[in-house]
Wavefront OBJ file of the C-alpha trace (Angstrom):
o trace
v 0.000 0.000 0.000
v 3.058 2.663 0.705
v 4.905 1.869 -2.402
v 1.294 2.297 -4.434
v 0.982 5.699 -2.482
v 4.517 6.867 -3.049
v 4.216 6.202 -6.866
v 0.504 8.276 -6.970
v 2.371 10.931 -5.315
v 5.801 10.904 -7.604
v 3.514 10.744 -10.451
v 1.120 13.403 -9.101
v 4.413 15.612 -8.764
v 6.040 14.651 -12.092
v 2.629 15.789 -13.932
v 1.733 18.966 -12.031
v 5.055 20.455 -11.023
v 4.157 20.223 -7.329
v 3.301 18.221 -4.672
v 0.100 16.640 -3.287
v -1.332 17.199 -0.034
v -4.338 14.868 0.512
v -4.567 11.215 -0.408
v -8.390 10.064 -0.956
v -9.256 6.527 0.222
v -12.526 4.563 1.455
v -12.268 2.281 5.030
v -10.857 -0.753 3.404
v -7.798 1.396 1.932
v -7.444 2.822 5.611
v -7.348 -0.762 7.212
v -4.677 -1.989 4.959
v -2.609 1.279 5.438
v -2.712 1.111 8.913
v -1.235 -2.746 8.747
v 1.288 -1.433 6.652
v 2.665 1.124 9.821
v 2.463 -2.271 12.008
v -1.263 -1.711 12.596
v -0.594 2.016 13.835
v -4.397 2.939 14.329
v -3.809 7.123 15.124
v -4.632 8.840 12.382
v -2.730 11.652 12.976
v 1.016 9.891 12.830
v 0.136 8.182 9.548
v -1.087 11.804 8.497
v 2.430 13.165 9.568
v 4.067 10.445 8.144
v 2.978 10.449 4.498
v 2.753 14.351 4.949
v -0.540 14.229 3.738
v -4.043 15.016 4.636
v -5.634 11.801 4.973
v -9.715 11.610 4.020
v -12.237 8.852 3.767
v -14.464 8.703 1.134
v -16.936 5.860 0.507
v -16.842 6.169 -2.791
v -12.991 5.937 -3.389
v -12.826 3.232 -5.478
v -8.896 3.220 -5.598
v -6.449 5.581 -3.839
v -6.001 8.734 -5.313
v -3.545 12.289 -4.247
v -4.290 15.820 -5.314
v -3.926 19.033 -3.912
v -6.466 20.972 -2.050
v -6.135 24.417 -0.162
v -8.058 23.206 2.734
v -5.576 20.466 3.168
v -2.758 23.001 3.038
v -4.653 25.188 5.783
v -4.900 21.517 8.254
v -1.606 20.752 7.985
v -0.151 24.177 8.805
l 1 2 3 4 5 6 7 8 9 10 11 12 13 14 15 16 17 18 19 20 21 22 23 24 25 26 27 28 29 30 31 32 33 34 35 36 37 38 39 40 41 42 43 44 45 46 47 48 49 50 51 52 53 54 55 56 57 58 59 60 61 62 63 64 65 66 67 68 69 70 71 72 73 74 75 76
């Protein structure tokens, strides 16, 4: 799941000249990210880890980065 987020983001960057700052996924993308920090279940250190603004959408069908101003205002 980290390696499939990494490339979204490197991708994301290589296409748009910046960064992304929020990664969209639905409950089942959150359970498997959490196993991949060794079941780390606080939102908030996988948030700081990634560096990204982490939100659940239902209908996320696959993982997916962009860049939002609201995202940029949370993580300040």
């Amino acid at each position: 799941m980290l390696s499939f987020i990494y490339r979204l983001c490197r991708e994301f960057e290589r296409e748009m000249g910046y960064a992304p700052n929020v990664l969209f996924i639905n409950a089942a993308h959150l359970q498997r990210l959490q196993e991949s920090f060794a079941g780390e279940s606080d939102l908030s250190v996988i948030r700081q880890r990634l560096g990204l603004e982490v939100l659940l959408r239902a209908d996320a069908v696959h993982p997916s980065v962009n860049w939002q101003l609201s995202a940029s205002r949370k993580a300040s």
